[in-house]
C-alpha positions as MATLAB code, in Angstrom:
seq = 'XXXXXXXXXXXXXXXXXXXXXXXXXXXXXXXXXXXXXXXXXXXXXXXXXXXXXXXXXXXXXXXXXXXXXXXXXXXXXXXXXXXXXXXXXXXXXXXXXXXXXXXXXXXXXXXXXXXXXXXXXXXXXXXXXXXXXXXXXXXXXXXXXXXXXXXXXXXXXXXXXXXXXXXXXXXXXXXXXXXXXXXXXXXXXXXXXXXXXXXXXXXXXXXXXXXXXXXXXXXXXXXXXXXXXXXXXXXXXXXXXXXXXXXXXXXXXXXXXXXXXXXXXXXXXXXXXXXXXXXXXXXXXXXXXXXXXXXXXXXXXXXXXXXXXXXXXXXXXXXXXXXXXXXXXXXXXXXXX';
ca = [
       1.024  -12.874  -37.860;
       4.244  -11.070  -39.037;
       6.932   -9.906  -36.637;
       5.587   -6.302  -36.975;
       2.278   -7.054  -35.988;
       3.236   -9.107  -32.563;
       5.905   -6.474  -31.568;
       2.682   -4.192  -31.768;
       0.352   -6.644  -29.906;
       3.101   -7.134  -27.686;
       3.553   -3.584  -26.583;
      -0.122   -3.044  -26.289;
      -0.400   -5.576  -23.628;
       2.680   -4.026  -21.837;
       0.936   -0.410  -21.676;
      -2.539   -1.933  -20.342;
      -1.099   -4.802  -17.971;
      -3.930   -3.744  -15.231;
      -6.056   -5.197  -17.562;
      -4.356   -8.758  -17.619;
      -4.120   -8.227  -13.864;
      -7.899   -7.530  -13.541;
      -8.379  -10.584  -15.794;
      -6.707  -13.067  -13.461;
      -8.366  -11.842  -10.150;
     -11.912  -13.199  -12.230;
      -9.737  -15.963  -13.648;
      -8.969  -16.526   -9.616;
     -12.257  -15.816   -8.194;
     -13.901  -18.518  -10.726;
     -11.059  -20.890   -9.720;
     -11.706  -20.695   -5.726;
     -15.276  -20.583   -6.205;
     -15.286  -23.845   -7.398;
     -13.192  -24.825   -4.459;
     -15.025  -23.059   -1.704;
     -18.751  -22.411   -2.604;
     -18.255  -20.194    0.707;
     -15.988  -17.818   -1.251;
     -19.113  -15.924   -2.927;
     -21.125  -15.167   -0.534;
     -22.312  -11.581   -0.030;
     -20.417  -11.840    3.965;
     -17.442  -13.452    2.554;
     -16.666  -10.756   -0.491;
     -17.793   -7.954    2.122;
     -15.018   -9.294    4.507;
     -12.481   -9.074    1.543;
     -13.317   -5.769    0.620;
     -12.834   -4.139    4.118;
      -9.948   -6.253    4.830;
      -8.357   -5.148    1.189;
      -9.396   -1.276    1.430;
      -6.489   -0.829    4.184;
      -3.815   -2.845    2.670;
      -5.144   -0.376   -0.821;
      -5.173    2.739    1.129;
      -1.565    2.163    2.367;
      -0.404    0.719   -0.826;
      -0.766    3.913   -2.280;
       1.897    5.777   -0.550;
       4.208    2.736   -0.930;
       3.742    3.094   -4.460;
       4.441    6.557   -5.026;
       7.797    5.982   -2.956;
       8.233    2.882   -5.331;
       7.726    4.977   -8.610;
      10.242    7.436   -7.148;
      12.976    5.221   -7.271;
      12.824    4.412   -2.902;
      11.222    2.414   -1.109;
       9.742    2.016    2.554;
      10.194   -0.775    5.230;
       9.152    0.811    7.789;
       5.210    0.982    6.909;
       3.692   -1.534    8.765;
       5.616   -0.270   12.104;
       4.420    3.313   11.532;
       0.982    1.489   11.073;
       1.022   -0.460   14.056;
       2.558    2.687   15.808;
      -0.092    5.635   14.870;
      -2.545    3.021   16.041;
      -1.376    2.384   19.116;
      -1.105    5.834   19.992;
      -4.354    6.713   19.019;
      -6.078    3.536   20.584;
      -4.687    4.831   24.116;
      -5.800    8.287   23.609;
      -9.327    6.791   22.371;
      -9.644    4.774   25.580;
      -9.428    7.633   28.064;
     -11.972    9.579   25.705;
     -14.710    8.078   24.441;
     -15.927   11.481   23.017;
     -13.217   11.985   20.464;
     -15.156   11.146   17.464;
     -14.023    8.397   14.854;
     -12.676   11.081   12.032;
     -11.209   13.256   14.072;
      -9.172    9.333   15.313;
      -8.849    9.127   11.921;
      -7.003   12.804   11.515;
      -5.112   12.456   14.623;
      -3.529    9.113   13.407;
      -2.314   10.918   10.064;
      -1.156   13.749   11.605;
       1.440   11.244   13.862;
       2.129    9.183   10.362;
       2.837   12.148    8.994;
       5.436   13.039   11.598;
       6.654    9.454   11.303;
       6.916    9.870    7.310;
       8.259   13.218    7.732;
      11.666   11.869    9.388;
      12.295    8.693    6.954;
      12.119   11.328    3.893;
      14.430   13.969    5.870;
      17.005   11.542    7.033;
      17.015   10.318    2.740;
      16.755   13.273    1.319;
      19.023   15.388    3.880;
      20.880   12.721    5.235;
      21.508   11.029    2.008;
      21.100    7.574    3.700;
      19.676    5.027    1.545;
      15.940    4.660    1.629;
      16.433    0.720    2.388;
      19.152    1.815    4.830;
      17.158    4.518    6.551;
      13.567    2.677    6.826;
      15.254   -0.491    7.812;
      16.635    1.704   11.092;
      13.022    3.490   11.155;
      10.916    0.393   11.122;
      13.058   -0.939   14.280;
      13.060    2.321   16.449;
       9.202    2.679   15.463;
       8.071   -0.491   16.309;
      10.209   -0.085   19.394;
       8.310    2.572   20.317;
       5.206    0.808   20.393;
       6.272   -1.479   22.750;
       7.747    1.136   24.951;
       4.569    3.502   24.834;
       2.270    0.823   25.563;
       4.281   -0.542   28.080;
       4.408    3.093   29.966;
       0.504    3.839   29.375;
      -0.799    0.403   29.308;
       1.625   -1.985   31.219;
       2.228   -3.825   28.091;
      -1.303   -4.910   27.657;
      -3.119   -4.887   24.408;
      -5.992   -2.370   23.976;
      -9.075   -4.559   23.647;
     -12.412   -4.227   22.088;
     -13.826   -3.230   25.770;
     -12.179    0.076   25.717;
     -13.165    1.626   22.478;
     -16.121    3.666   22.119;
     -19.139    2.042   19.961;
     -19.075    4.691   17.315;
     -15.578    3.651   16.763;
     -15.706   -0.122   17.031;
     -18.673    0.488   14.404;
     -16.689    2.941   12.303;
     -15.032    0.593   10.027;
     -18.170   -1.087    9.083;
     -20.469    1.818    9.271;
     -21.602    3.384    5.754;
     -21.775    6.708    4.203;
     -24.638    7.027    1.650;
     -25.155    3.252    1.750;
     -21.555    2.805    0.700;
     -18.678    1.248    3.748;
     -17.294    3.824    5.563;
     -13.981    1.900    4.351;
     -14.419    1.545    0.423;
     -15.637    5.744    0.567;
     -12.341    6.599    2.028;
     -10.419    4.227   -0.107;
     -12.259    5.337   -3.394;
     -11.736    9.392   -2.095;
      -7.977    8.667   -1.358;
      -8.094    7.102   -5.002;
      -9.291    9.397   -6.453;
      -7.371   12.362   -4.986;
      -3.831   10.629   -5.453;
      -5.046    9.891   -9.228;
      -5.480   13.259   -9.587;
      -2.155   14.171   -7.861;
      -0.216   11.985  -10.184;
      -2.084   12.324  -13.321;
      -3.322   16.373  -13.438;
      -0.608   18.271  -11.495;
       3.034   19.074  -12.232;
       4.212   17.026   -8.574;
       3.197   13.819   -9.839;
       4.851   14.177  -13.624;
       7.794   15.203  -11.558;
       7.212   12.600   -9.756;
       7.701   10.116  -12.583;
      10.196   11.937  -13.993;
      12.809   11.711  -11.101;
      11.908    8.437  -11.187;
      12.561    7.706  -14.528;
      15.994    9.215  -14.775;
      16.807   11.095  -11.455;
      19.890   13.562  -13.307;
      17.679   14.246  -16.527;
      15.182   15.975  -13.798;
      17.793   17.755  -11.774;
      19.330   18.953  -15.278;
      16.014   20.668  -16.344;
      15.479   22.212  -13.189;
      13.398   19.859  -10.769;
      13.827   20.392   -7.274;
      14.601   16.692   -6.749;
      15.164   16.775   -2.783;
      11.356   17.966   -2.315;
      10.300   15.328   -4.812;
      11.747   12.464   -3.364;
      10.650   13.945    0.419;
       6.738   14.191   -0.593;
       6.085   10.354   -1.500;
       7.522    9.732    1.939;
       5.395   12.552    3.923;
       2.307   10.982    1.928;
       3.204    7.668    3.338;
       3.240    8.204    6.630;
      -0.449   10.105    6.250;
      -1.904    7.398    4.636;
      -0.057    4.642    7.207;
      -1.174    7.023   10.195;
      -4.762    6.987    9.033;
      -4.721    3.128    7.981;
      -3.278    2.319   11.930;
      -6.311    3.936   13.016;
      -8.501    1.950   10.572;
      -6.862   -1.015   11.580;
      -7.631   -0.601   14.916;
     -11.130   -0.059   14.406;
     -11.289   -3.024   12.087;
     -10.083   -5.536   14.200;
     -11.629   -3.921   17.496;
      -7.489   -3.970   19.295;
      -4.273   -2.354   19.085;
      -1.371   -4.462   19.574;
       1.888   -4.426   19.947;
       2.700   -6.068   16.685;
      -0.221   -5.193   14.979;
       0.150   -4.948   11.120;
       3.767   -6.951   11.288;
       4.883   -7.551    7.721;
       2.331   -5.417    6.320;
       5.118   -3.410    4.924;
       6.096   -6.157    2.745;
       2.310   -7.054    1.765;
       1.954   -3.637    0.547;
       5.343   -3.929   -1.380;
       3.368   -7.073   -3.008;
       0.126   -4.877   -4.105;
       2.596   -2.007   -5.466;
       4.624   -4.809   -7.877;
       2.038   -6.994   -8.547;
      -0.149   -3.850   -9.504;
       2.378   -3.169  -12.360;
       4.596   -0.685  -10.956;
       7.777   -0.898  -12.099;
      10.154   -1.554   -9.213;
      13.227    1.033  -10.705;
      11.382    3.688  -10.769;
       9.297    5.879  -13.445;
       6.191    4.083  -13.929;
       2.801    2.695  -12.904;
      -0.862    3.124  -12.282;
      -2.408    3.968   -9.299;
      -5.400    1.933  -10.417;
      -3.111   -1.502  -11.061;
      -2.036   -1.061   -7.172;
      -6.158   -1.270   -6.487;
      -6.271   -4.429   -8.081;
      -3.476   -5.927   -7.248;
      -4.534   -4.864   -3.292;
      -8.021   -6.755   -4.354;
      -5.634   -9.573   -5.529;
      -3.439  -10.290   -1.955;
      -6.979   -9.847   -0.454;
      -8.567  -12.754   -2.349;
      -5.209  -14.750   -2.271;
      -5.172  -14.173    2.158;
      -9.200  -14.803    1.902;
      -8.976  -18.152    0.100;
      -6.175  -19.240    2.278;
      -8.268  -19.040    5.124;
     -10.954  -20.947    3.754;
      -8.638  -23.829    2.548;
      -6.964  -23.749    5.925;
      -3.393  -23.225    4.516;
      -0.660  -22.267    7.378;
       0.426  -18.724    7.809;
       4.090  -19.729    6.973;
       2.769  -20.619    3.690;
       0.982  -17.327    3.172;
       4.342  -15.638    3.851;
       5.934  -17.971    1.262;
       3.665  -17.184   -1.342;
       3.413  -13.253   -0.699;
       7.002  -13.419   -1.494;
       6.842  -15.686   -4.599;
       4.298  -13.349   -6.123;
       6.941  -10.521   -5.431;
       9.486  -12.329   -7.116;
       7.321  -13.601  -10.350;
       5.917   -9.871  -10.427;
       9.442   -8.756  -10.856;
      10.447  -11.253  -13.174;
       7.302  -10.370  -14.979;
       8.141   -6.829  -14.843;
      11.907   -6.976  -15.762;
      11.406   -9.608  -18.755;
       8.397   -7.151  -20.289;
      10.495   -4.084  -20.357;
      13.371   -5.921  -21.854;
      11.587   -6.871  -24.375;
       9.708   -3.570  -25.024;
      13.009   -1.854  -24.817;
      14.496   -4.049  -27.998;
      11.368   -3.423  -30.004;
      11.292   -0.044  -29.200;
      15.302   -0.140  -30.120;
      14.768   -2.293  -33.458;
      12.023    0.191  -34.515;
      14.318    3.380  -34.204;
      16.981    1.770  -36.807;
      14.492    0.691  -39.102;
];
């Protein structure tokens, strides 16, 4: 094969990478079937996909703060936050129904989300900066709230409603309650990003921030939205989570921030900014969610599952960096030819 003709194989792969990704979660699957017949079974996948369609449903917003050019600490605080709030309304009022739990916990996220974009955008703090202070005072706040309402004690299965405890694995049209709202929020932010002028805007600040304020994109709202969208989808997942696992605690969803960030850079996105697939951050979501899954089954610590979330971020970003290096001196070579 002549230089030409790997240069072009080359940058094929680089524009379909979900498509290598989605070849190593079978790769993987085969690999830990073998290990743990347990892994296939219709219970065990079932488990994987509900515990995967809230890390995917968060992952989102991450990733459109990501593409952007930002980036957001303070997710799994506003999680565990929005859920704790609504768990305590929940368990004075039974009647409040599970979607309308569901709305009220993006409404707060949204509030939450709403103050990490205007302290970037207006404050011109750094996102790291800004969601590093955010993700403290939140997650403060949970304490404090639950402490005042609750005297510090979790909110246990006992005090939710049934229809909510069985929301999360309840179905709509013989589908999970939990994939339907994962494939409808996929298929609305696909649309956002792909068919409307906000989400090429959205890549284009993202690519090159000044080349969109020169022709005329109001950056400030741009780089506001992603987080405002982030704190929805955060607020609604904190509810989920709580009906998931049947308790709110006080640090439920710790880390999840950084689990997300994982998803969002192992999905393909590029970490500076100005590119990425909404559909790579579903499978590389499906991906932590078999790596945490097989874990389990082999027994391995948590302090190893931390070690290896982070590994994957790193090798992702190596990944990422060393493909668009090398796409970038193609690309360059083919321009002086």
């Amino acid at each position: 094969m002549n230089q030409q003709a790997k240069a072009s194989t080359f940058l094929r792969f680089a524009e379909f990478r979900e498509g290598g990704i989605f070849l190593f979660v079978i790769l993987m699957v085969i690999a830990i079937s073998l290990r743990s017949p347990v892994f296939l079974t219709p219970s065990n996948l079932y488990d994987i996909a509900l515990d995967s369609a809230i890390l995917a449903i968060v992952a989102v917003g991450e990733m459109m703060i990501i593409l952007t050019g930002g980036i957001d600490i303070s997710l799994g605080a506003n999680v565990g936050l929005s859920g704790m709030i609504v768990a305590l309304i929940i368990k004075d009022f039974w009647g409040i129904s599970p979607f309308t739990a569901v709305l009220m916990g993006t409404v707060i996220g949204a509030a939450l989300g709403a103050i990490n974009g205007a302290l970037i955008v207006k404050g011109k703090i750094p996102p790291i900066i800004t969601t590093l202070g955010t993700m403290s005072l939140f997650r403060g706040l949970t304490f404090i709230i639950n402490y005042a309402v609750n005297k510090g004690q979790w909110v246990a299965a006992d005090k939710f409603s049934p229809a909510f405890k069985d929301f999360a694995r309840g179905k709509i049209l013989f589908m999970p309650n939990l994939i339907f709202l994962t494939l409808l929020v996929y298929a609305i932010f696909f649309y956002l990003l792909n068919h409307t002028m906000t989400g090429r805007k959205m890549y284009a600040v993202g690519g090159n921030r000044d080349g969109a304020m020169f022709v005329g994109i109001n950056v400030e709202k741009i780089l506001f939205l992603p987080y405002l969208f982030t704190g929805m989808l955060a607020g609604a997942g904190g509810v989920l989570w709580v009906s998931r696992y049947t308790s709110a605690q006080t640090d439920s969803a710790q880390g999840f921030e950084f689990t997300a960030i994982t998803a969002v850079v192992l999905g393909g996105v590029n970490v500076a900014g100005g590119a990425g697939s909404i559909w790579g951050v579903l499978i590389g979501s499906i991906l932590i969610g078999i790596i945490n899954n097989a874990l389990n089954l082999v027994r391995i610590s948590p302090f190893w599952k931390l070690a290896i979330n982070g590994f994957i971020i790193l090798l992702a970003v190596i990944t990422d960096k060393l493909i668009s290096r090398r796409m970038n001196e193609i690309l360059l070579t083919r321009r002086n030819i």
